[in-house]
C-alpha positions, 0 to 999 in steps of 0.5 A: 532464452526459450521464447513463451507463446502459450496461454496455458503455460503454468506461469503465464496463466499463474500471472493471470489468476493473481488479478483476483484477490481471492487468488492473491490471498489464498497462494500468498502472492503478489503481481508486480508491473515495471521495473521500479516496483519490482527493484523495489521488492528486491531492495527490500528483500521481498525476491520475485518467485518468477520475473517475465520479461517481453521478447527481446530483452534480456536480464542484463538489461535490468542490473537489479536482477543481479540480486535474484538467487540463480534459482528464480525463473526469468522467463521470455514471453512473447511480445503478443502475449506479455501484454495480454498477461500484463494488467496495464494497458502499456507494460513497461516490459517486465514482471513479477510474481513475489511473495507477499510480505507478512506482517502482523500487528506488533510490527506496528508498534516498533518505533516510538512515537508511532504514527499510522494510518488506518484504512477504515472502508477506502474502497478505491484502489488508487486512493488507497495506493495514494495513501500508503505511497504519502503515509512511507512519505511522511515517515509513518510507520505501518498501515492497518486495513480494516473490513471493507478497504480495497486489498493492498496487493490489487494491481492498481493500488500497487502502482499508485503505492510506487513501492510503498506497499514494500517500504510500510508494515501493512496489516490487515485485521478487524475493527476489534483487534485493531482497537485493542492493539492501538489502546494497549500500546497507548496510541490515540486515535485520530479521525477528520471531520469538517465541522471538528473545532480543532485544526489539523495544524493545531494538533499536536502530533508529537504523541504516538498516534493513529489517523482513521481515513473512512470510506469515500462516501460513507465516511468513518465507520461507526465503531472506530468513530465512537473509539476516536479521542480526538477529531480534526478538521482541515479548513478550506476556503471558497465553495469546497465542501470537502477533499478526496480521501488521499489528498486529506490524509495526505496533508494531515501525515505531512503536518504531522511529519513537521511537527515531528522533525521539530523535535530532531 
C-alpha cells in the first residue's frame, strides 16, 4: 500500500473538516475512531466511504474489514500524520469516514409500547453520548434531539455512545414536530423533577412512552414542560441535590426496562 504523508490529501484534509458540525451536516457524514466503533457501523450496514489506517498495519489486521465492498478506499497514512488527523489524543490506529444514517420520525414509532428519550438542550457531548449508549441499553427505541442539544455525530458524543448512535434511530427536529408526533402515536411524555410527588420506581412504564432530559443547567425547556403529563423524581438520600443528566436518565431507562420484561 501507498504510504500518505501529505496534509493536502483530499482525504486526510476531508477527515479533518468533519471536526465541525456544520461540515458533517452539509456533506452527510460521519468520522469514526477505532476499531470497535467502526465494526459497529459495518455490523449494521452503515459501509465506511473511506477507512485510514496508521502505517504499518494492513486490512487483514482487521477481519471486519472483510464486509467492506472492494470499492471503499483503505488507505495508509503515515504514523505522524494519522495521529494529527485522528481527533483523540491516542488513536487507536484506524478510521473512518461513513455515511450518516437517515432516520426520521416515523421510525420511532415501530414498536410497541415505545420508549424514547428526548434530548431536550443536552449540550455536552459525552452526556449526550452517555445517553444514547444507556438508552440502546435499555432497549429504548429511538432518540429525538431538539434545538440546542450537542450534534450526535460529534466526535466525543460518538465515543461516549460506543456504537449506540448505529444501534438507535436518532432524529433530529424542533419542539413542534416532536410534540405532534409523540401526541399522534399516543405517547406520553415524561419529564423529572426533584420536587415531582411520583417516584421514578413508581411509575408505570408499561405504556408507550417519552422521557425529556433537559439541558444540564437550565433544565427542560419551557414548552416540552408545559406539554408533560407526567413528572417523576428520583429520591436521593444525604446532602445531594441532584444527579448529572446521564446518570439520571440512565436509572429512569433501566427502571423502565424492568418493569417492561416483567410483562415477557
Amino acid at each position: 500500500m501507498t504510504v500518505i504523508s501529505s496534509t493536502q490529501n483530499r482525504y486526510v484534509k476531508l477527515y479533518r473538516s468533519l471536526e465541525k458540525r456544520k461540515n458533517r451536516t452539509q456533506q452527510n457524514l460521519v468520522p469514526l475512531e477505532g476499531e470497535k466503533l467502526i465494526r459497529d457501523a459495518i455490523e449494521r450496514r452503515v459501509l465506511p466511504e473511506v477507512v485510514y489506517l496508521r502505517e504499518g498495519l494492513m486490512p487483514e489486521d482487521f477481519p471486519f474489514l472483510q464486509a467492506l465492498e472492494s470499492q471503499v478506499p483503505v488507505l495508509s497514512i503515515a504514523e505522524k500524520l494519522f495521529d494529527r488527523t485522528a481527533f483523540t489524543d491516542s488513536p487507536q490506529g484506524i478510521l473512518a469516514v461513513a455515511p450518516r444514517p437517515r432516520n426520521d420520525l416515523a421510525d420511532l414509532f415501530v414498536k410497541k409500547p415505545a420508549l424514547l428519550l428526548v434530548a431536550d438542550g443536552v449540550q455536552d457531548p459525552g452526556n449526550l453520548g452517555t445517553m444514547l449508549r444507556s438508552a440502546a441499553a435499555a432497549g429504548a427505541d429511538g432518540a429525538i434531539l431538539l434545538p440546542g442539544t450537542v450534534d450526535a455525530t460529534n466526535p466525543k458524543a460518538l465515543r461516549a455512545a460506543m456504537g449506540a448512535y448505529f444501534a438507535l434511530s436518532v432524529v433530529e427536529t424542533n419542539h413542534q414536530d416532536c410534540l405532534s408526533a409523540l401526541a399522534g402515536h399516543g405517547i406520553s411524555l415524561v419529564t423529572t423533577a426533584a420536587r415531582a410527588e411520583v417516584a421514578y420506581d413508581r411509575y408505570d412504564w408499561n405504556t408507550a412512552v417519552a422521557v425529556v432530559i433537559g439541558n444540564e443547567g437550565s433544565g427542560v425547556s419551557p414548552a416540552m414542560a408545559e406539554a408533560a403529563k407526567s413528572r417523576v423524581s428520583i429520591p436521593m438520600a444525604g446532602a445531594v441535590e441532584s444527579l448529572n443528566a446521564a446518570i439520571a436518565m440512565s436509572v429512569i431507562f433501566f427502571e423502565a426496562a424492568r418493569q417492561r420484561r416483567k410483562l415477557v
